[in-house]
C-alpha positions, 0 to 999 in steps of 0.5 A: 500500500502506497502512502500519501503525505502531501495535500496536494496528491492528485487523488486527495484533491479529486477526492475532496472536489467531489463533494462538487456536482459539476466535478461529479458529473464532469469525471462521472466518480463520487465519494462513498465514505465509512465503513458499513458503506464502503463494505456495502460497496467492496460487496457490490459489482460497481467500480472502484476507482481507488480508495484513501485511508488513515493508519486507525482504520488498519488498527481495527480488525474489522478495517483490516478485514475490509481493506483485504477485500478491497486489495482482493478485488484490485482496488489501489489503496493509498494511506494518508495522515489523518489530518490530510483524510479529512481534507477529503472527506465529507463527514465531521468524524470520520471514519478512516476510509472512503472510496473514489468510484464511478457512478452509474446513469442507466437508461430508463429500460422502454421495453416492458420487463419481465416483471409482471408487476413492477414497482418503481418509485419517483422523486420529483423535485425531492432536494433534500440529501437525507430524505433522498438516501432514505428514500432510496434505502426504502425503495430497496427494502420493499424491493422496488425495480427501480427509482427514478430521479426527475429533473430538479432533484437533488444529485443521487450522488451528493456524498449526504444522499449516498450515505443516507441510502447505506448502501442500497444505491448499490442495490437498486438501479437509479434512474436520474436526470428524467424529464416529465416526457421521459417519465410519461414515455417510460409508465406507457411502454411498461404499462403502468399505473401512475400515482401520485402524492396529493391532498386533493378532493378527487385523491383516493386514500393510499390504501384504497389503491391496488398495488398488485399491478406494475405500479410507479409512485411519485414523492414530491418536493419538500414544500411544493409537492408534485409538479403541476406537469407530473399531476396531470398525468397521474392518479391521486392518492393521499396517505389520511392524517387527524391529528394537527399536524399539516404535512408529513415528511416526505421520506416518511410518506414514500416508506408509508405508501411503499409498505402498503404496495408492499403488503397488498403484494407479499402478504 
């Protein structure tokens, strides 16, 4: 394992101007950060480009574990000081390694899969990193085929979303930078039905829904909700609420919704 003292290291530097979108785009990488993610990541087919680490991480078994899989796998590992880790990391305690890897974009699939009832969920103009990493997260454990990310979302591979998602955006395929057009096209060839978060007078409440068929659901933006161009071509549905509270949080209602397809269809 090589090591790393100087700052201004090539790798140290694209690691810590990857916290940048217009750097993750333009060099198609991004940063997964911590143990448990970068386990998660090691375990997974995607590609890693190289990783940095401090001397404490080697000192524990579990790291030492982790960097064995990782060196297994042919991933160059590079160890720096402490000091010059947290110039690239994104965290405020961190952990001792994080990893540079490519990202993927995959197309939306238009030909009809062979799922007989697929279930995707949407998010369309979701800005906040956490919400969009749990979503994420939840959208594997109910074993959703897919999430697609619509134009004006935040960055599936903002360094926040990646670590809210521990690990599942290694697991569900990411659909991001979608437009409307797109989203139609995709819900037509794969014939499914669209729905859509709304408190609206002609909604039905989310359990009155079927969800045994191929079904896409849209989450909306924090404060806005679903856009005025994705409700037009949805169906309306709401998740009840009595008590004073105006709204719930928008990562809660995906888990609310996705759990009630999830029953409809195991149980």
């Amino acid at each position: 394992m090589e090591r790393i003292d100087s700052p201004a290291n090539k790798k140290v530097k694209l690691a810590a101007a990857l916290k940048q979108r217009k750097q993750r785009e333009k060099s198609g990488l991004f940063v997964a950060e911590g143990i448990r993610l970068c386990e998660m990541a090691a375990g997974s087919d995607w590609s890693i480009s190289y990783g940095l680490l401090t001397g404490q991480l080697t000192s524990q078994p579990r790291g030492r574990d982790l960097t064995e899989k990782l060196s297994a796998k042919g991933v160059p590992l590079f160890e720096v000081p402490e000091n010059i880790f947290a110039k690239a990391a994104g965290t405020d305690t961190p952990q001792g390694i994080l990893l540079v890897m490519e990202s993927k974009n995959p197309s939306l699939p238009m030909q009809k899969a062979g799922t007989e009832k697929p279930l995707y969920v949407i998010m369309d103009g979701v800005q906040d990193p956490g919400n969009a990493g749990t979503i994420i997260r939840t959208a594997d454990a109910v074993g959703a085929d897919g999430v697609i990310m619509l134009k004006g979302s935040v960055d599936a591979f903002a360094d926040k979303v990646v670590r809210s998602t521990m690990g599942s955006i290694f697991h569900v395929p990411v659909y991001a930078g979608i437009s409307a057009a797109e989203l139609q096209a995709f819900v037509q060839a794969q014939d499914l039905q669209l729905l859509a978060t709304a408190l609206d007078e002609n909604a039905k409440p989310h359990f009155q829904q079927d969800f045994t068929r191929g079904t896409a659901v849209v989450l909306g933006n924090e404060g806005n909700g679903v856009s005025a161009e994705v409700l037009a071509m949805a169906q309306k549905t709401y998740i009840p609420m009595y008590g004073q509270a105006e709204s719930l949080n928008v990562a809660m209602s995906a888990a609310i919704v996705l759990y009630e397809a999830l029953r409809q269809r195991r149980f």
